[in-house]
C-alpha positions as semicolon CSV with decimal commas, in nm:
position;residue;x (nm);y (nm);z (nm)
1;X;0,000;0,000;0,000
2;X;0,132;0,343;-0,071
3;X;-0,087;0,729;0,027
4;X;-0,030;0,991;-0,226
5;X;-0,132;1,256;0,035
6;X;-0,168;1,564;-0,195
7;X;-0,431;1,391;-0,376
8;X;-0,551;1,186;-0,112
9;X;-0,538;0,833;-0,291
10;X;-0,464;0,509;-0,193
11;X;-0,268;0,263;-0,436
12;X;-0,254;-0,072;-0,333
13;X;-0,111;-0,408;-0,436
14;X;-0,419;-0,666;-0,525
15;X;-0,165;-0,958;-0,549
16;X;-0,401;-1,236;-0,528
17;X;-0,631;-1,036;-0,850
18;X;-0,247;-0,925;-1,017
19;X;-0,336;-0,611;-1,065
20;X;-0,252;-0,248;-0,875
21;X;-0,506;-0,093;-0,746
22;X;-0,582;0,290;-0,714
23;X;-0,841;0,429;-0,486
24;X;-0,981;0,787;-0,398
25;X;-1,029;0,864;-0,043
26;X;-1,239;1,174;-0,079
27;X;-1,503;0,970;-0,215
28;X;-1,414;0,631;-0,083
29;X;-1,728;0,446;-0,234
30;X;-1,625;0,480;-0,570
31;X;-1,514;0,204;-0,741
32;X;-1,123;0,183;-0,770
33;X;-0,925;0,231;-1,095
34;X;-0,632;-0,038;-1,239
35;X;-0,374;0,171;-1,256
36;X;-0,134;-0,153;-1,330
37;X;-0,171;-0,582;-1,433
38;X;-0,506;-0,716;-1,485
39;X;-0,367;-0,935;-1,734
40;X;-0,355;-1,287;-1,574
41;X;-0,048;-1,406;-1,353
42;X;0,264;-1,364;-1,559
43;X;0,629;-1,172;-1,592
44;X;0,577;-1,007;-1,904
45;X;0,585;-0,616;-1,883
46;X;0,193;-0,575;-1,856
47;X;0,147;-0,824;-1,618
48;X;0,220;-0,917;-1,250
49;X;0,226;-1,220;-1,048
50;X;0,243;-1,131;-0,684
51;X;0,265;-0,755;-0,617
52;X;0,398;-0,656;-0,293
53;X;0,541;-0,286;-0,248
54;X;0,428;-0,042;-0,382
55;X;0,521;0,350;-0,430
56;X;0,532;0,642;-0,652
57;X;0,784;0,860;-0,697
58;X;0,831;1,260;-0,715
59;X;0,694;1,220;-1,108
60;X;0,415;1,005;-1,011
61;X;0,637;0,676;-1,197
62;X;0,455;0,371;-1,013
63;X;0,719;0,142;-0,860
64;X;0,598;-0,243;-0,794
65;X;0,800;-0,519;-0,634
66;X;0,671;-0,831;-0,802
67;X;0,793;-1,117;-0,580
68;X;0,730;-1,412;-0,817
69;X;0,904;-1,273;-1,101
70;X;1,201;-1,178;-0,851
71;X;1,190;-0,807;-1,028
72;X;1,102;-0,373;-0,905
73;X;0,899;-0,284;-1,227
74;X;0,852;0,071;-1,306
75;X;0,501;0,197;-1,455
76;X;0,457;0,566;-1,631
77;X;0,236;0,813;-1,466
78;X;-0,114;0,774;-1,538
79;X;-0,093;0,415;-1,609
80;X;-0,377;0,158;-1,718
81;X;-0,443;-0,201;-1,746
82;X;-0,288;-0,151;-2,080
83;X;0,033;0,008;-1,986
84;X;0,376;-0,207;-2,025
85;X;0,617;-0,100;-1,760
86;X;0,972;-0,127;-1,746
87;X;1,236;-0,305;-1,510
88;X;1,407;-0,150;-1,280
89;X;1,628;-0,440;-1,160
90;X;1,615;-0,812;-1,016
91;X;1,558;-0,858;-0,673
92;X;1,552;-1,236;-0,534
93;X;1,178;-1,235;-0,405
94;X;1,099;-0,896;-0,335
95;X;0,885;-0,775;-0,069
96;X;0,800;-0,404;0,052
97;X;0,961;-0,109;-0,122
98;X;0,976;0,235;0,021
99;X;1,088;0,578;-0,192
100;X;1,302;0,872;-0,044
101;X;1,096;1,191;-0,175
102;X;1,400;1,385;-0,081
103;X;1,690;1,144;-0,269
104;X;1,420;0,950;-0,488
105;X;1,660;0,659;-0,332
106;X;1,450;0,318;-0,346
107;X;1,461;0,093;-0,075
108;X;1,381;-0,255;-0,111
109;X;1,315;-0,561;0,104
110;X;1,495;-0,917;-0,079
111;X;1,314;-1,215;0,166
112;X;1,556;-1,460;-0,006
113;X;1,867;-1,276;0,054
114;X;1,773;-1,113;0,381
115;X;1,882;-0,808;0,302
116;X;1,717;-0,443;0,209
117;X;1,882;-0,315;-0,138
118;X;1,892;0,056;-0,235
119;X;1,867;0,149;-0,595
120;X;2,033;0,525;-0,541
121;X;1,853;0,793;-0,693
122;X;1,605;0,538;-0,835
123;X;1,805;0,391;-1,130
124;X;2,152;0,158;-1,177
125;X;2,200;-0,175;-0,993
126;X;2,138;-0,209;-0,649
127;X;2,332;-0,183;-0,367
128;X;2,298;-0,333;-0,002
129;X;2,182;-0,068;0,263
130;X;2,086;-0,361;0,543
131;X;2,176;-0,733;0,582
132;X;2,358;-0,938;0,289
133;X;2,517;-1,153;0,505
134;X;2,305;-1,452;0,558
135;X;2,017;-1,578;0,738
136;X;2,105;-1,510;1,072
137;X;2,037;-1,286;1,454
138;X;2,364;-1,074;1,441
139;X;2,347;-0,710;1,423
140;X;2,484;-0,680;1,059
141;X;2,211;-0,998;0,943
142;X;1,860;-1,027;0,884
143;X;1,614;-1,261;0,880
144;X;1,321;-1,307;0,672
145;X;1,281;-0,905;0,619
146;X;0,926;-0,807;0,542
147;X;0,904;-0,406;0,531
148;X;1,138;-0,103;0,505
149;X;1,095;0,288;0,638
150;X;1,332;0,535;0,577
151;X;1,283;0,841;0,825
152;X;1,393;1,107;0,656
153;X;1,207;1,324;0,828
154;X;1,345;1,329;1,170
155;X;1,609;1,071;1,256
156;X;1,760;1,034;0,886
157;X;1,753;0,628;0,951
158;X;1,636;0,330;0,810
159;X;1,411;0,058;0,944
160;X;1,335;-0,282;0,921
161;X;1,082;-0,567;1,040
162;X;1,344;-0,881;1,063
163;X;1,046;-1,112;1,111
164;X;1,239;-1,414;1,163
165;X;1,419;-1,284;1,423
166;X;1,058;-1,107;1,546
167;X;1,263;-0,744;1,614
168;X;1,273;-0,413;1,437
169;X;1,607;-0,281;1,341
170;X;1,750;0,088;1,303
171;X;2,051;0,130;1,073
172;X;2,238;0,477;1,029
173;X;2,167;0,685;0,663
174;X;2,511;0,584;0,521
175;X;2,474;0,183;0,583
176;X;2,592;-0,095;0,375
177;X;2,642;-0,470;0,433
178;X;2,935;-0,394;0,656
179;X;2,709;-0,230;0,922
180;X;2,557;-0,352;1,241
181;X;2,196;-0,264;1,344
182;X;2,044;-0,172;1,659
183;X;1,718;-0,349;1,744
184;X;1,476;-0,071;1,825
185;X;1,147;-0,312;1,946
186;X;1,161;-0,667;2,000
187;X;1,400;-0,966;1,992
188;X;1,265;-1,107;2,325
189;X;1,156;-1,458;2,142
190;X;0,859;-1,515;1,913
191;X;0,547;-1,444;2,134
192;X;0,244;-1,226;2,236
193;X;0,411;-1,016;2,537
194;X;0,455;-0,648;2,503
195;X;0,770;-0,691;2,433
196;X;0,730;-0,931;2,176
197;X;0,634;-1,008;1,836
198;X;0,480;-1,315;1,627
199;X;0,570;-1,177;1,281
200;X;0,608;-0,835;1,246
201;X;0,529;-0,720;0,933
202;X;0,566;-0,296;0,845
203;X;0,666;-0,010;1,092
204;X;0,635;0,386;1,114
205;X;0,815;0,659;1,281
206;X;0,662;0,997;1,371
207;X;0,784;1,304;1,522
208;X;0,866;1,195;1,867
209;X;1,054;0,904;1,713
210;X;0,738;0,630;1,844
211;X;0,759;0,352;1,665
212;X;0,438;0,173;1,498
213;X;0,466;-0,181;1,390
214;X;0,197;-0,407;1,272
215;X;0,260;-0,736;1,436
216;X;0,106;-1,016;1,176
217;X;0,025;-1,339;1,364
218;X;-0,096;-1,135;1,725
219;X;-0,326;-0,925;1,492
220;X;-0,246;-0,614;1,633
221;X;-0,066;-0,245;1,604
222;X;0,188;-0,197;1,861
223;X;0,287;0,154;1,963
224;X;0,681;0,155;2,126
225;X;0,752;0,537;2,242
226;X;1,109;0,617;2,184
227;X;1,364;0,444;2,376
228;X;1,080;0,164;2,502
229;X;1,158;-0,138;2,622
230;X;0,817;-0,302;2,535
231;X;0,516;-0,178;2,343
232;X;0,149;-0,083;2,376
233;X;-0,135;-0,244;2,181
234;X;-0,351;0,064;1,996
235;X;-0,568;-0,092;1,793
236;X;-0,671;-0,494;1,749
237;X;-0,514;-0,780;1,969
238;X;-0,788;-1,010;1,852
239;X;-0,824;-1,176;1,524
240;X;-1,168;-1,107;1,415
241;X;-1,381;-0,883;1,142
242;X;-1,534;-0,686;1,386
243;X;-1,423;-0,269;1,337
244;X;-1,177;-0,287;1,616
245;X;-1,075;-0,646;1,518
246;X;-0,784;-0,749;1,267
247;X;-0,653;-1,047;1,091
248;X;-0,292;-1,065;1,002
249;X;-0,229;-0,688;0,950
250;X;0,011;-0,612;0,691
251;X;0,138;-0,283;0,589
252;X;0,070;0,074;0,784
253;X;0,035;0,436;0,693
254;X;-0,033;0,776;0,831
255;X;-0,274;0,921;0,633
256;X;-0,255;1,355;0,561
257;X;-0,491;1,431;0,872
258;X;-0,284;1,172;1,148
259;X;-0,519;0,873;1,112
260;X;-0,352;0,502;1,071
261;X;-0,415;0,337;0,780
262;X;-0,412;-0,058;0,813
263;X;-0,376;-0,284;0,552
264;X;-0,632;-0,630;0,673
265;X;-0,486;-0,868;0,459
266;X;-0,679;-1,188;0,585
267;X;-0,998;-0,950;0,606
268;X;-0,950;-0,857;0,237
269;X;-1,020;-0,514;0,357
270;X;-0,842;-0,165;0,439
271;X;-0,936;-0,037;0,741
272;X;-0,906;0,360;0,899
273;X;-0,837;0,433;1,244
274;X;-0,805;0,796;1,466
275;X;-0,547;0,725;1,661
276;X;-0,725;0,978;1,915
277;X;-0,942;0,748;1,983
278;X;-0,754;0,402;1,962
């Protein structure tokens, strides 16, 4: 999922339907628009197979990490069903992606290699920023990486949900494969304590430096304030379909006015939350 705030619109990645979705959320009743696939599972350039990340850039280029054809494809602006894209570059099973606005940098999560690649300034081969060296708990490995934040914004770092090791990382601005990691939330042991995760899966950073993480298999949103030692549950803790309920949550955003967006994957739904009231 990716929030063009300006023009308040949702894109999302419909991997199960191959196909990007694009939805508006001044009017969110109409009926989204393909902005990308729709053309049956495949690799060629107009099709998908299981869309992941998602993002635009500073030109309004759609980005999509397309796991099952190991690739970042690149989409024109104002794209169709009937748009070919182009590739960026290979990435051994690609998961989220997240775009610099400032450096138009692209981060992106490789499950396979456990490692986060950069592509800098958005073009040429990639390079490591995170990970690279193995499957492993050390502070310059990963393990199973799901989703990537770069904060560039307020602490100028980079994040990432190591879900096998069930932690959240921080790495400086200038990192590589040669540099060690903090762990920012987690790494107490798989597990359903406040201090614990069971698969996280994306994480956010605000102002104050909380951390938000959406923690996959205890279907809930944990809030860690800066510096925390364990987290607070905000919103689900339950698996369920009820409003305050969630099933495997997936990637979160902050939406233009403050309020959480949650991606429900096992609900097949998106769901909106005030955090003033959470």
């Amino acid at each position: 999922m990716y929030y063009d705030g300006p023009n308040n619109i949702l894109i999302v990645g419909d991997y199960g339907n191959q196909r990007i979705l694009q939805f508006s959320l001044n009017n969110p009743s109409s009926v989204a628009t393909v902005i990308a696939g729709s053309n049956g599972a495949g690799c060629n350039l107009n099709q998908l197979s299981v869309a992941i990340g998602v993002g635009l850039d500073s030109s309004g280029r759609l980005y999509v990490a397309d796991t099952s054809c190991n690739r970042v494809i690149r989409f024109p602006p104002n794209s169709t069903s009937t748009t070919s894209g182009t590739l960026l570059g290979s990435i051994n099973i690609p998961q989220n992606l997240f775009i610099n606005p400032l450096t138009s940098d692209i981060y992106v999560v490789s499950y396979d290699d456990n490692a986060v690649y950069k592509f800098v300034g958005g073009s040429g081969s990639p390079v490591i920023a995170a990970g690279g060296n193995g499957n492993g708990n050390a502070l310059n490995q990963l393990s199973g990486p799901n989703g990537v934040y770069y904060d560039y914004l307020y602490t100028n770092s980079l994040y990432v949900t190591n879900t096998g090791n069930y932690n959240v990382m921080k790495f400086p601005s200038s990192s590589t494969s040669a540099t060690y990691g903090t762990v920012v939330a987690g790494g107490n042991g798989i597990g359903s304590g406040a201090n614990q995760f069971n698969s996280p899966r994306s994480i956010l950073v605000d102002s104050q430096g909380t951390l938000y993480i959406s923690d996959g298999n205890n279907n809930r949103i944990q809030r860690w304030l800066k510096n925390a030692t364990s987290g607070t549950t905000i919103i689900g803790g339950t698996q369920g379909t009820a409003s305050n309920q969630l099933y495997f949550p997936e990637m979160i955003l902050f939406d233009k006015y403050g309020n959480l967006l949650v991606v429900d994957r096992s609900n097949h739904r998106i769901q909106l939350f005030n955090l003033t009231t959470c």
